[in-house]
C-alpha positions in Angstrom: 36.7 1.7 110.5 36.2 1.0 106.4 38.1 3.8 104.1 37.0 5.4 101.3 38.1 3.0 98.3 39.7 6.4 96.9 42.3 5.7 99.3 43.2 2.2 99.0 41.7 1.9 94.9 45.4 3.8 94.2 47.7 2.1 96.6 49.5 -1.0 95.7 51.6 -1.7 99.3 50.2 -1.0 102.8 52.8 -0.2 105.3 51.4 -1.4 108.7 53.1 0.6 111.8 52.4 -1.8 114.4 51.8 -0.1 117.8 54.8 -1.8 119.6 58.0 -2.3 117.6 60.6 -3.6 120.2 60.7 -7.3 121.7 57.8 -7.8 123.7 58.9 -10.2 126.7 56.3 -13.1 127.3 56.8 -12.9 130.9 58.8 -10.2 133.2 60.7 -12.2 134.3 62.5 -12.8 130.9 65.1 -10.6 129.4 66.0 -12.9 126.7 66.2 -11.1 123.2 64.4 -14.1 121.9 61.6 -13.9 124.5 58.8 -12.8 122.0 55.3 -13.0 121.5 53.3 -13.0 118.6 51.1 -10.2 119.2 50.0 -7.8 116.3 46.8 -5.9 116.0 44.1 -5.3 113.7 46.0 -2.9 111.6 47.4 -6.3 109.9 44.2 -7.4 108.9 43.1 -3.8 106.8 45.6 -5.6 104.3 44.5 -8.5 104.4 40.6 -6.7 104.1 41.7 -4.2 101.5 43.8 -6.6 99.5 46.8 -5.1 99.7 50.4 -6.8 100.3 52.0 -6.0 103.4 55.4 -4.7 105.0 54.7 -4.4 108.5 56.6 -2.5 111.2 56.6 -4.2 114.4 58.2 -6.3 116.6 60.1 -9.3 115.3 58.7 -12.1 113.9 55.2 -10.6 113.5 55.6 -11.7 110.2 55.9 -15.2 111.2 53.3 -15.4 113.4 51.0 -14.3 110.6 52.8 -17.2 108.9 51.6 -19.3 111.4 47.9 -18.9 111.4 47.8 -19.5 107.4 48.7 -16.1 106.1 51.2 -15.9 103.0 53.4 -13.0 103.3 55.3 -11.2 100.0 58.7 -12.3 100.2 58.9 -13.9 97.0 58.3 -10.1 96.1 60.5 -8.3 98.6 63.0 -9.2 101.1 61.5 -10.1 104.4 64.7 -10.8 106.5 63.8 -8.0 108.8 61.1 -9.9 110.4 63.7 -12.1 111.8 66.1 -9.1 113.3 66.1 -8.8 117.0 68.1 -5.9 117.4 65.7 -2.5 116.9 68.2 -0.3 115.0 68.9 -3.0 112.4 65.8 -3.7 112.0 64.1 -0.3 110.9 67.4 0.1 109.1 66.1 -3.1 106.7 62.6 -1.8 106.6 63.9 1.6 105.5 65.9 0.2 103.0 63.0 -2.2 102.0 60.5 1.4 101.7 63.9 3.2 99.3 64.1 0.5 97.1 60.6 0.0 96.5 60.1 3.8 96.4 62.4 3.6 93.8 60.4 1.6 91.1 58.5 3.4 88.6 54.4 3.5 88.9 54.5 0.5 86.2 56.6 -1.6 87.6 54.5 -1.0 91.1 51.3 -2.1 89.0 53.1 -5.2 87.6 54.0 -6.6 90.5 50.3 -5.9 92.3 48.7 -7.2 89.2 50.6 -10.2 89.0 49.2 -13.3 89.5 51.2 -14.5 92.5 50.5 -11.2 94.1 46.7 -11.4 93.4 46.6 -14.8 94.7 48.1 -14.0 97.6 46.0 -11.3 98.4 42.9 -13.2 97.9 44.5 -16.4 99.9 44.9 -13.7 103.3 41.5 -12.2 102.5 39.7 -16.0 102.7 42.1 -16.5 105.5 40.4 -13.7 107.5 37.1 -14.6 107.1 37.6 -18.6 107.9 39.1 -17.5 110.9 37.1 -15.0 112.2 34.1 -17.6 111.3 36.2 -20.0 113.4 37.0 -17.6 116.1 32.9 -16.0 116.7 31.4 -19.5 116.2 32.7 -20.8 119.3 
């Protein structure tokens, strides 16, 4: 599932839509809001494999969970208060606002920000990430 580096050479942000966005209960019996799991799919790791900083859409705390397994996320870049929001509505509310403001920079200051050199280490910290825990992960 690799893309054409035509389509990701001129991006600077990957928006990852996460195929479930609500709380995910860890057990059926649960109706806590804070009853979550951690569970995101492989569309997080294309940015992580094509280098490109993240803003995921999903269910909360997938950020955080990313966190957890050695990941850096971009919120020395961008507010990333939304991954802590429970409540649906609010949270796509903050990610919308996140995508406006963002949309709202000009091409140069997109390119400053992806060329820094925070940002590139960043992206090249998750990348290395990826690949020590997949070796980790198919070794045993």
């Amino acid at each position: 599932d690799k893309l054409d580096k035509k389509y990701y050479n001129d991006a600077c942000v990957y928006v990852c839509t996460e195929t479930a966005f609500g709380n995910i209960s860890i057990s059926e019996e649960s109706n806590s809001s804070t009853a979550v799991t951690h569970w995101w799919t492989e569309k997080v790791l294309k940015s992580f494999y094509y280098k490109l900083p993240l803003i995921l859409i999903g269910s909360p705390f997938i950020l955080e969970s990313c966190k957890s397994l050695g990941f850096k996320t971009f919120d020395m870049f961008w507010d990333e208060s939304y991954d802590n929001e429970i409540d649906n509505d609010k949270r796509m509310q903050m990610l919308l606002g996140l995508l406006n403001n963002l949309s709202n920079k000009s091409i140069q200051e997109v390119n400053d920000l992806y060329y820094s050199a925070d940002m590139q280490d960043i992206l090249n910290h998750n990348l290395n990430t990826m690949f020590i825990l997949n070796d980790k992960y198919t070794s045993s």
